[in-house]
C-alpha positions as CSV (number, residue, x, y, z in Angstrom):
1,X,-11.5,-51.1,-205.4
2,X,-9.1,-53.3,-203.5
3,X,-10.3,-54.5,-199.9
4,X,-7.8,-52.3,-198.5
5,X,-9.0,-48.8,-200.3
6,X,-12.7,-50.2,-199.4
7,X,-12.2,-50.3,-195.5
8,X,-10.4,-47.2,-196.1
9,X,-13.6,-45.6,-197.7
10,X,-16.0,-47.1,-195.0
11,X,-13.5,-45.8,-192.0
12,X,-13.6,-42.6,-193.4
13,X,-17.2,-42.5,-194.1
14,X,-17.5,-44.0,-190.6
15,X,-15.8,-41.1,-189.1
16,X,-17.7,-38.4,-191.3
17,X,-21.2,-40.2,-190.0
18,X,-20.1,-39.8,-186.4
19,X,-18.8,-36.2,-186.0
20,X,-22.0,-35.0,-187.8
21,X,-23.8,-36.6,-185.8
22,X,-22.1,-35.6,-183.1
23,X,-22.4,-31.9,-184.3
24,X,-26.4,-32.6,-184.2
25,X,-26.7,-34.6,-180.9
26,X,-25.1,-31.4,-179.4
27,X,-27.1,-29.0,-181.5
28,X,-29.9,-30.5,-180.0
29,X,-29.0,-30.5,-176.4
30,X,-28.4,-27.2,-176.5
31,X,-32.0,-26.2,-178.1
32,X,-33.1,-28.7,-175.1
33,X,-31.5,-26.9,-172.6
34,X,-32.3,-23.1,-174.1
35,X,-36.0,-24.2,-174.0
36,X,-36.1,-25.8,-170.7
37,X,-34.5,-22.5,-169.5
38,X,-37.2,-20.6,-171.2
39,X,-40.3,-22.4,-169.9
40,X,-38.9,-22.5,-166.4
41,X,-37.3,-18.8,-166.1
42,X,-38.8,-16.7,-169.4
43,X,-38.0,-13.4,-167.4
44,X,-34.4,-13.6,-167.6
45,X,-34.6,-14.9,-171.3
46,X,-36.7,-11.4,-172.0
47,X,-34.0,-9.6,-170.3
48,X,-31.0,-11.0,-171.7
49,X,-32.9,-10.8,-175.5
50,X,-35.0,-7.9,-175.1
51,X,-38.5,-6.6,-175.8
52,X,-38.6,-8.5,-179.3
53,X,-38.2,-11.7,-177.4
54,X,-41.2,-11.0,-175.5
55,X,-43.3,-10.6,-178.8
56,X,-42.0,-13.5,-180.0
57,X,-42.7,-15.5,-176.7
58,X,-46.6,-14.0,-176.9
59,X,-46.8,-15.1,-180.8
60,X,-45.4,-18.7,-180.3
61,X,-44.3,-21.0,-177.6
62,X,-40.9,-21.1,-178.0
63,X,-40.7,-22.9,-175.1
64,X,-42.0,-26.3,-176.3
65,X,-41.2,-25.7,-179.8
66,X,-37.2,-25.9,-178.7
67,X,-37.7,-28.8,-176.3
68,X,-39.3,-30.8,-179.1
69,X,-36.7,-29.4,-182.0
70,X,-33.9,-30.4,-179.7
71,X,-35.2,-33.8,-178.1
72,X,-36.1,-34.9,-182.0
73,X,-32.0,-33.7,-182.7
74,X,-31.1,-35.4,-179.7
75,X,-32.5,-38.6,-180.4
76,X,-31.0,-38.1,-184.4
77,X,-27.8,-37.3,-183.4
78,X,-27.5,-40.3,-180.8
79,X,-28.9,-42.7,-183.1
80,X,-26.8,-41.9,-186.3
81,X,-23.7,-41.3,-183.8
82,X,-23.9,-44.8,-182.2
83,X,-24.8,-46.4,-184.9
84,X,-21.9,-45.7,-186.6
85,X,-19.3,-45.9,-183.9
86,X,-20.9,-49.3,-182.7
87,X,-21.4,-50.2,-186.4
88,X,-25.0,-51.7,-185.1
89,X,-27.2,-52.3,-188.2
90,X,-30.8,-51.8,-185.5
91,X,-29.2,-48.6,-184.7
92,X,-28.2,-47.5,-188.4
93,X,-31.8,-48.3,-189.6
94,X,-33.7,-46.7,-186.9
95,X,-31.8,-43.6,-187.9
96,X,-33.0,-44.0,-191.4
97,X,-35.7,-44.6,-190.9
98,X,-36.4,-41.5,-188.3
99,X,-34.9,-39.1,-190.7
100,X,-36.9,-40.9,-193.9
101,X,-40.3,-39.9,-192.0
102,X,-39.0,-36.5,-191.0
103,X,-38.1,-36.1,-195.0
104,X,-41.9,-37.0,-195.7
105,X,-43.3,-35.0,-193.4
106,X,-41.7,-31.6,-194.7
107,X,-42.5,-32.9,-199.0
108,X,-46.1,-33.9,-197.5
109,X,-46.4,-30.4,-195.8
110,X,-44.5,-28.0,-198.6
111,X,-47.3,-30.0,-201.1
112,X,-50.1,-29.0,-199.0
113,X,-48.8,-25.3,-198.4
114,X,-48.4,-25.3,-201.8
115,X,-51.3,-27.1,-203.0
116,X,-54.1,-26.0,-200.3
117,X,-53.3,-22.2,-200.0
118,X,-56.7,-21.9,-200.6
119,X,-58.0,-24.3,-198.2
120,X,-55.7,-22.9,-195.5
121,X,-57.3,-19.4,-195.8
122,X,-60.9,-20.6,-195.5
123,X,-59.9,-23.0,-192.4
124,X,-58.2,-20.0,-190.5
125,X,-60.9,-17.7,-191.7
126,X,-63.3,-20.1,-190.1
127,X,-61.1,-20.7,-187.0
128,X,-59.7,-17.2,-186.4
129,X,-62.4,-14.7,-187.1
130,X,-64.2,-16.1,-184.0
131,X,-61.4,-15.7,-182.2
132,X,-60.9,-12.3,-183.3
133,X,-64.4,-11.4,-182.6
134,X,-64.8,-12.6,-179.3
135,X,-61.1,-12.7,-177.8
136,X,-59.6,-9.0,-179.2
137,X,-60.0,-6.3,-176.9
138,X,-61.1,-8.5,-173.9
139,X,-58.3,-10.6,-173.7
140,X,-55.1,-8.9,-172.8
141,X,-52.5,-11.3,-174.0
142,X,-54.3,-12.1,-177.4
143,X,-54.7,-8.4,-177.7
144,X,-51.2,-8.0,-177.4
145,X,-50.4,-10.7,-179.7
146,X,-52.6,-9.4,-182.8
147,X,-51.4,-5.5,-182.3
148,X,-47.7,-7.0,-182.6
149,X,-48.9,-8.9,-185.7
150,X,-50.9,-6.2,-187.4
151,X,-48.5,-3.1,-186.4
152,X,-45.0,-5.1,-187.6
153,X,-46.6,-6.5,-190.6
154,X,-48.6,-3.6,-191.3
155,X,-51.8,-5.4,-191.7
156,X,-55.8,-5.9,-190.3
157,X,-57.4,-8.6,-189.2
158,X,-57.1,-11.8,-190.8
159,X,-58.8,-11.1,-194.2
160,X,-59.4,-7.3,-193.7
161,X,-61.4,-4.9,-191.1
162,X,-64.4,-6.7,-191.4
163,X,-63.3,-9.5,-189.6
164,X,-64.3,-6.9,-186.6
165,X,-67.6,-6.2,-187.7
166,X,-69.7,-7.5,-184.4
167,X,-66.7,-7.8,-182.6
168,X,-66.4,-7.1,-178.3
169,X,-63.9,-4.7,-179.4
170,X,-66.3,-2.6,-181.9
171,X,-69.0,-3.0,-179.7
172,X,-67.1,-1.6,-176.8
173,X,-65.2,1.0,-178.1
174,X,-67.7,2.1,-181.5
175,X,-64.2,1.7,-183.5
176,X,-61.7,-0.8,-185.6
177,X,-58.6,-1.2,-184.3
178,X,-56.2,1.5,-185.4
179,X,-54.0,-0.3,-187.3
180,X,-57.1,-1.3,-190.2
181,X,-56.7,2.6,-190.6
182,X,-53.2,3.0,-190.9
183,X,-52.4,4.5,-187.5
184,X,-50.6,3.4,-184.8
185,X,-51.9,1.9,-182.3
186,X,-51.5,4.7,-179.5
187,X,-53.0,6.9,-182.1
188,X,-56.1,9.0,-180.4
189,X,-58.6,9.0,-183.2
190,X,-61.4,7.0,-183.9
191,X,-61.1,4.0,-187.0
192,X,-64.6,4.2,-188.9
193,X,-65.8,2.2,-191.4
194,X,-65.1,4.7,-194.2
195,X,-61.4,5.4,-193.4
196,X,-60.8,2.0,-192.9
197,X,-62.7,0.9,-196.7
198,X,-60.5,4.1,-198.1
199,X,-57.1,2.6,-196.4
200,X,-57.7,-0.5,-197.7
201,X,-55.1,-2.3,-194.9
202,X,-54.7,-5.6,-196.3
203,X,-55.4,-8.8,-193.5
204,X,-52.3,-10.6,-191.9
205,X,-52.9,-13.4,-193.9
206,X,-52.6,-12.1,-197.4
207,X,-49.7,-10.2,-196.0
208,X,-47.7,-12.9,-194.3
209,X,-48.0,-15.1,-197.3
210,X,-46.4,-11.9,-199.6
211,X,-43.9,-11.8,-197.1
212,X,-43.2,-15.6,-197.4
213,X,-43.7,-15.7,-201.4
214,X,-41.0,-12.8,-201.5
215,X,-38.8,-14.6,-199.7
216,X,-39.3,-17.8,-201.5
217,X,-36.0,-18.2,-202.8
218,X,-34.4,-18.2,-199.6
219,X,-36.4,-19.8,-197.9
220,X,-36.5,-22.6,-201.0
221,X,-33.0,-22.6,-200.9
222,X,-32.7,-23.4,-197.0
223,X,-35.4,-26.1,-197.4
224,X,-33.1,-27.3,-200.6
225,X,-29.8,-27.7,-198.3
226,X,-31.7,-29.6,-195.6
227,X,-33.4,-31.8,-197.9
228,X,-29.7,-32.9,-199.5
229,X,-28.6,-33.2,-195.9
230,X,-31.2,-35.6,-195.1
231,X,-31.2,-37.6,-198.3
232,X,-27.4,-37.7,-197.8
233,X,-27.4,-39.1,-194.0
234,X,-29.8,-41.6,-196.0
235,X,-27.4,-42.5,-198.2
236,X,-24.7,-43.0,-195.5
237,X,-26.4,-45.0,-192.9
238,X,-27.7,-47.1,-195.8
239,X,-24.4,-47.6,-197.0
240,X,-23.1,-48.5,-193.5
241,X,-25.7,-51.1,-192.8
242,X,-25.1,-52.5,-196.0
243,X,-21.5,-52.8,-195.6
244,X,-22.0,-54.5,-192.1
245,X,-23.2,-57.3,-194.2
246,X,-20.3,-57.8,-196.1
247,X,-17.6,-57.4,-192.9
């Protein structure tokens, strides 16, 4: 190419490497700004989203999980977004390098899920069932957390009902909760042992992970157009930095 058509290609890409950026530095200030909202005013964020949004509040904290999404976007966005327009070669290869251990992180963490199913379901087992055991049916917001889990997902327990066996909610109440039965929670009879081995309700765990393996090729697919988004911002900042050398 003549040096003309080549400044002409780097402009361009220039331009390209700042809007997207752009794009995510805003992306992320406005996750920032939803979570901040949600960890200092969660009652009109229920109200404005409805009940589900209170489930989902119980299950995760979506709170910190939004300020740390957007402050990581935030800090992508400006870096690949100055970078560029400066044309600073620090800035450029801080922003690969972010995204390069970001990249890492979710190929070292689809291996393991992949890889360590196994060894997921044993540490849960070994981390949960305690839980289960001692927190269900004496704890009000873990209570409320699991009878979302096991009544949407139609499911018992982590493995099955007897993660309950010698549990504070069998010994209190001489039953499983409904939901290893089949019923709904609300429901007025008693979950014994024998309708809950003749149900068979699968645990939350085995369920969650059919859920996830039917959904596989969506959710591969999403996981596919990320990964070419961060391999191409790669590319560009790389190929900005190394132009830089040659201006």
């Amino acid at each position: 190419l003549s040096p003309g058509a080549k400044m002409g290609c780097f402009t361009f890409i220039k331009v390209m490497m700042i809007l997207f950026n752009l794009a995510i530095f805003l992306g992320g200030g406005a996750l920032l700004g939803v979570g901040i909202w949600v960890k200092v005013d969660g009652d009109s964020f229920v109200d404005i989203f409805g009940p589900l949004s209170s489930s989902i509040l119980q299950v995760v904290n979506v709170a910190y999980l939004l300020i740390v999404l957007g402050a990581i976007l935030l800090v992508i966005g400006f870096l690949g977004c100055c970078g560029a327009q400066k044309e600073s070669k620090c800035l450029l290869m801080m922003f690969f390098s972010l995204v390069l251990i970001i990249f890492i992180a979710e190929v070292a963490a689809a291996v393991v899920a992949l890889v360590f199913t196994g060894l997921a379901e044993t540490l849960l087992t070994s981390l949960v069932t305690p839980l289960l055991k001692e927190k269900y049916g004496e704890n009000s917001t873990f209570t409320e957390i699991w009878n979302v889990t096991m009544t949407e997902v139609h499911c018992c327990g982590l493995n099955n009902y007897t993660d309950f066996n010698n549990s504070f909610y069998y010994g209190k109440y001489n039953s499983y909760p409904r939901q290893c039965c089949g019923m709904k929670p609300d429901a007025q009879e008693p979950c014994n042992s024998t309708l809950a081995t003749e149900m068979a309700v699968q645990g939350c765990f085995k369920q969650i992970l059919a859920e996830i393996r039917t959904n596989a090729g969506v959710a591969g697919g999403v996981a596919a157009g990320i990964a070419a988004l961060e391999i191409a911002s790669m590319a560009v900042s790389m190929y900005l930095y190394c132009r830089l050398d040659e201006k």
